[in-house]
C-alpha positions in Angstrom: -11.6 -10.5 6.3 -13.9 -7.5 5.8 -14.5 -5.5 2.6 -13.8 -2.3 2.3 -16.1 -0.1 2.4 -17.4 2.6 -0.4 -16.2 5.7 1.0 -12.5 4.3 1.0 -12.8 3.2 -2.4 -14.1 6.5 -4.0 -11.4 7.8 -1.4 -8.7 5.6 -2.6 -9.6 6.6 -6.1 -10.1 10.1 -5.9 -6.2 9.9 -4.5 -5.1 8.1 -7.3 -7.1 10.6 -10.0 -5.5 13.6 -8.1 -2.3 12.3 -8.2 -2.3 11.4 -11.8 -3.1 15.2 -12.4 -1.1 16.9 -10.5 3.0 14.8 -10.8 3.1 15.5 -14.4 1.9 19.3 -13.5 4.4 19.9 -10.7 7.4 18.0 -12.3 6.4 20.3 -15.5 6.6 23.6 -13.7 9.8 22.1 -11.7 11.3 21.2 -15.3 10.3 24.5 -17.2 11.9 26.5 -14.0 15.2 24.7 -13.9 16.3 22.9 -17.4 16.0 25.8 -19.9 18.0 28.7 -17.0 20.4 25.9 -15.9 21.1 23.6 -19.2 19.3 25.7 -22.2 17.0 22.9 -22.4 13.6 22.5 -23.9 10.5 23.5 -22.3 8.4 20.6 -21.9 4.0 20.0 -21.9 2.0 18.4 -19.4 2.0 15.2 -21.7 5.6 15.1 -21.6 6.0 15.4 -18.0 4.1 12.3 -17.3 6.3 10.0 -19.7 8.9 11.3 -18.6 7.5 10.6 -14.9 6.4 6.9 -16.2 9.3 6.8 -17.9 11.7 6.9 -15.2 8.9 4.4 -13.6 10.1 2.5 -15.7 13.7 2.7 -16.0 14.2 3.2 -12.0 11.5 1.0 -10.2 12.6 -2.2 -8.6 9.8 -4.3 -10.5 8.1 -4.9 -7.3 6.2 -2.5 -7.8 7.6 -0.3 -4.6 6.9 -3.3 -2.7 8.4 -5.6 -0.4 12.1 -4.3 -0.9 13.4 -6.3 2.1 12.9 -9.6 0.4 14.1 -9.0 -3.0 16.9 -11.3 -4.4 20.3 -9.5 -5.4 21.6 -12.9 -6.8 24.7 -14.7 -6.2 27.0 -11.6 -6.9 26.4 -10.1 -3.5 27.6 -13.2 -1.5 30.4 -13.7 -3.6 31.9 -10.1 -3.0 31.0 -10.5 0.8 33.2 -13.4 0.4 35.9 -12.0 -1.6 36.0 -8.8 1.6 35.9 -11.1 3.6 39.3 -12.6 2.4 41.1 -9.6 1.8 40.6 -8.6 5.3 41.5 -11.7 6.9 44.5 -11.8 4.4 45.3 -7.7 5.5 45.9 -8.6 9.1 47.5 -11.5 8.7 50.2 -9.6 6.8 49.9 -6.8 9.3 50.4 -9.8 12.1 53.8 -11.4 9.8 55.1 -7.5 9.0 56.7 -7.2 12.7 58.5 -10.6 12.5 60.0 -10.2 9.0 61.5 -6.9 9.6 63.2 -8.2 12.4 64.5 -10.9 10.6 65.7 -8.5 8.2 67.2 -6.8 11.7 69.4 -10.0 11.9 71.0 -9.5 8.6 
């Protein structure tokens, strides 16, 4: 493995500084456009636009941290409704399959 070199670094962070600076300032303007015309809500600061940004960090984000989505466990509840579709469909067409033969048994009658 190589390092990385300086100029990525200072690019890297320069990114990250910008980004920090300007989310909270687009997501305020965005905010003070919509919420107080559409819902009479308050206007909001620049302060409060980034907790509200980390706060839906927080609330929303996976906990991988963006990361590695595809590998991420969705615990035995997944496997068990798979099953339990799985079921009902087989279940569905095999009453679908018996419907013809008991209506003409009721034919009979």
């Amino acid at each position: 493995m190589h390092k990385p070199s300086i100029g990525k670094i200072v690019g890297i962070a320069i990114f990250v500084i910008g980004a920090i600076i300007v989310f909270p300032f687009v997501t305020m303007t965005l905010w003070n456009w919509l919420i107080p015309t559409l819902f009479s809500g308050p206007i909001i600061s620049y302060w409060q636009a980034l907790g509200l940004i980390l706060l839906s960090k927080i609330l929303f984000s996976s906990g991988c941290g963006g990361r590695h989505h595809k590998h991420r466990h969705h615990g035995p509840w997944k496997s068990h409704l798979r099953e339990k579709i799985e079921f009902k469909q087989n279940h569905e067409v095999h009453a679908d399959e018996a419907a013809p033969s008991e209506s003409a048994e009721l034919e009979k009658e």
